[in-house]
N, C-alpha and C positions, 0 to 999 in steps of 0.2 A: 732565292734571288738575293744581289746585295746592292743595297744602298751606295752610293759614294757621291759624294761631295765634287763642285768642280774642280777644285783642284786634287781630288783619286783618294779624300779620308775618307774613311767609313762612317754613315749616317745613322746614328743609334737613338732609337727613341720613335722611328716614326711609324706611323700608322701604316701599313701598308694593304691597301684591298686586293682581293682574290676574288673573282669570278668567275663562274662558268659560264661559258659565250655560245656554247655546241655541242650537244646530245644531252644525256640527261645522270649527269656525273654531277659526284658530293665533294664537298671538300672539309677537314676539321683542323682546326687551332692542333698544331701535337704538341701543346707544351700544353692550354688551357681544355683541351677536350672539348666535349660537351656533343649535341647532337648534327650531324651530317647535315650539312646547308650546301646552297647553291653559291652563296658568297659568304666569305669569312674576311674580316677584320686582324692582323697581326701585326705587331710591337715587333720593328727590328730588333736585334740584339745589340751589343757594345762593339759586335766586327762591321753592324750594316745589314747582317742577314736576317730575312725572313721566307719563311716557308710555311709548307699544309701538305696535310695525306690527304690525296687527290684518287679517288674511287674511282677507276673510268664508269662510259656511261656502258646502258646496254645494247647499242648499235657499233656493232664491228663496219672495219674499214679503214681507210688508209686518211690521215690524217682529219677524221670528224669527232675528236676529243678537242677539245680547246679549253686552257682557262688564260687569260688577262689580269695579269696585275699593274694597280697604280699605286701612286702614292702623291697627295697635293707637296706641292713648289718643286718635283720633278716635273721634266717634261716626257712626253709619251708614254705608252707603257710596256709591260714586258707580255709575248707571248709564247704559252706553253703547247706546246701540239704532242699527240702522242697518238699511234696506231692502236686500235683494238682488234684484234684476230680472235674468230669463236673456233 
């Protein structure tokens, strides 16, 4: 995901959360590691970007992965959907 400013700079430094909203999928910091959570915390970078390795969950199907990211003094937030096929 990235950051940008309203006038289209990229937003470096901010916090941004990661949720999982649906099924039962992990997600980890890939720069800070550490153990598989439901929500993660990440530190744009200097472009705006932040990301996570997102585990899906273990119920296959057509769009019941979901994770949600925000970040405070944006508005809404971003969502991630992805297929699980067994």
């Amino acid at each position: 995901m990235k950051l940008t400013n309203g006038d289209g700079t990229p937003a470096p430094n901010r916090t941004v959360i990661f949720h999982v909203v649906e099924n039962n999928g992990t997600l980890i910091d890939p720069i800070a590691a550490g153990s598989p959570s439901r929500s993660v915390n990440v530190v744009s970078n200097t472009a705006g970007e932040a990301s996570v390795r997102w585990t899906l969950g273990m119920h296959s199907g057509a769009g019941n992965q979901r994770v949600e990211a925000t970040s405070t003094g944006f508005q809404g937030m971003a969502e991630l959907v992805a297929t699980g096929i067994n």
